[in-house]
C-alpha positions in Angstrom: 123.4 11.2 26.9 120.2 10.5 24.7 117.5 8.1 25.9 115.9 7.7 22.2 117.3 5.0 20.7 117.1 6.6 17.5 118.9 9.8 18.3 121.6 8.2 20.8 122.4 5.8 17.2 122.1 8.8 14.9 125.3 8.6 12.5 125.9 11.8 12.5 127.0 13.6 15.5 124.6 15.5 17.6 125.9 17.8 21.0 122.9 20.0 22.6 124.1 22.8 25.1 122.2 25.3 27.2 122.0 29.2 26.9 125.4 29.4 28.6 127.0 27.2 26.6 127.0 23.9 28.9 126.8 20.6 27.1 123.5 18.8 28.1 123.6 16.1 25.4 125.9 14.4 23.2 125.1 11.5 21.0 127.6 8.0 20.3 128.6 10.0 17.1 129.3 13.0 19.0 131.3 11.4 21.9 133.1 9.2 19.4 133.9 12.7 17.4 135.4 14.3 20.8 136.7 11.2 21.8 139.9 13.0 21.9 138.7 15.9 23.8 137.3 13.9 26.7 134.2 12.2 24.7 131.0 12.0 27.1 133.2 13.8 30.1 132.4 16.5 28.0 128.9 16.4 29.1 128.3 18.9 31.8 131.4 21.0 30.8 131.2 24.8 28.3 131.2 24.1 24.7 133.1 27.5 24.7 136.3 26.4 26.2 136.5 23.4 23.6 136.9 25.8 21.0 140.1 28.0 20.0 139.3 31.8 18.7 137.8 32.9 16.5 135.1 29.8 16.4 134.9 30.9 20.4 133.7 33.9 20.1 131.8 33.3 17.1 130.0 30.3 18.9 129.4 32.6 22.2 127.7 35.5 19.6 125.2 32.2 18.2 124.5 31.6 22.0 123.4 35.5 22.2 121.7 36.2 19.2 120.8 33.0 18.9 120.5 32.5 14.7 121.9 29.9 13.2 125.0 29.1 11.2 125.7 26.7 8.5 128.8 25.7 7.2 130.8 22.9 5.7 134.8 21.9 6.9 137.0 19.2 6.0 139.1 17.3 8.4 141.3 14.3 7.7 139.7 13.6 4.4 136.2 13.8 5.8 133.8 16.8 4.4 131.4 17.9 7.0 128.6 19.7 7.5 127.5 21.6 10.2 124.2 23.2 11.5 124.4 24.9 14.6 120.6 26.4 15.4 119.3 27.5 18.5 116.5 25.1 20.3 113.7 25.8 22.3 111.8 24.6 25.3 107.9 25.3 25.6 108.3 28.3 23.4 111.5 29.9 25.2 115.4 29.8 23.9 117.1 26.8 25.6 120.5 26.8 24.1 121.7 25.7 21.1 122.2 22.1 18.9 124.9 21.3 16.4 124.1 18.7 14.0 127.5 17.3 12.4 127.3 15.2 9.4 129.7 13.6 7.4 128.8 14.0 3.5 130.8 13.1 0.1 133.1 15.4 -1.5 131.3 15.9 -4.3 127.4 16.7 -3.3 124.4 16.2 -6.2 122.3 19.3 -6.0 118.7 19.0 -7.2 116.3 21.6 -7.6 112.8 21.3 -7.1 109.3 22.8 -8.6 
């Protein structure tokens, strides 16, 4: 789990895995989020096997090419998005991180100059 106080509080869930797809990190959020799924026992376990097809195989093709992907899902009334992005370690491809954030139904859009 997170040391930094501010990233183990984060409100939106954060899980961190290595280039093979092994959890390293998940955040309160996150464990609270995969409660059902075995919450922080989930730590040390593959992020692929906690994923039915075809988000398996499209999560094991982000841990090879490692790009990004964003995308928004609704579950239970709660709209979601998510940012999966590859992280690095002194320069060199570590794995990847997945940011999930709840956000309203309706979202303002503002362009900028």
């Amino acid at each position: 789990m997170f040391k930094q106080d501010w990233v183990r509080n984060f409100p939106g869930a954060i899980t961190v895995c290595n280039t093979e797809g092994t959890i390293l990190e998940m955040n309160e959020a996150a464990i609270k989020t995969f409660r059902d799924d075995g919450g922080e026992k989930l730590i040390g376990t593959n992020v692929l096997d906690c994923h039915p097809e075809p988000s398996r195989t499209k999560l094991n093709e982000l841990l090879l090419s490692q790009k990004t992907n964003v995308y928004t899902i609704e579950k239970n009334g709660i709209k979601k998005l998510i940012y999966q992005s590859p992280w690095y370690e002194n320069g060199k491809y570590a794995g990847m991180a997945e940011l999930s954030l709840e956000i309203p139904q309706e979202l303002p859009h503002f362009i900028r100059k």
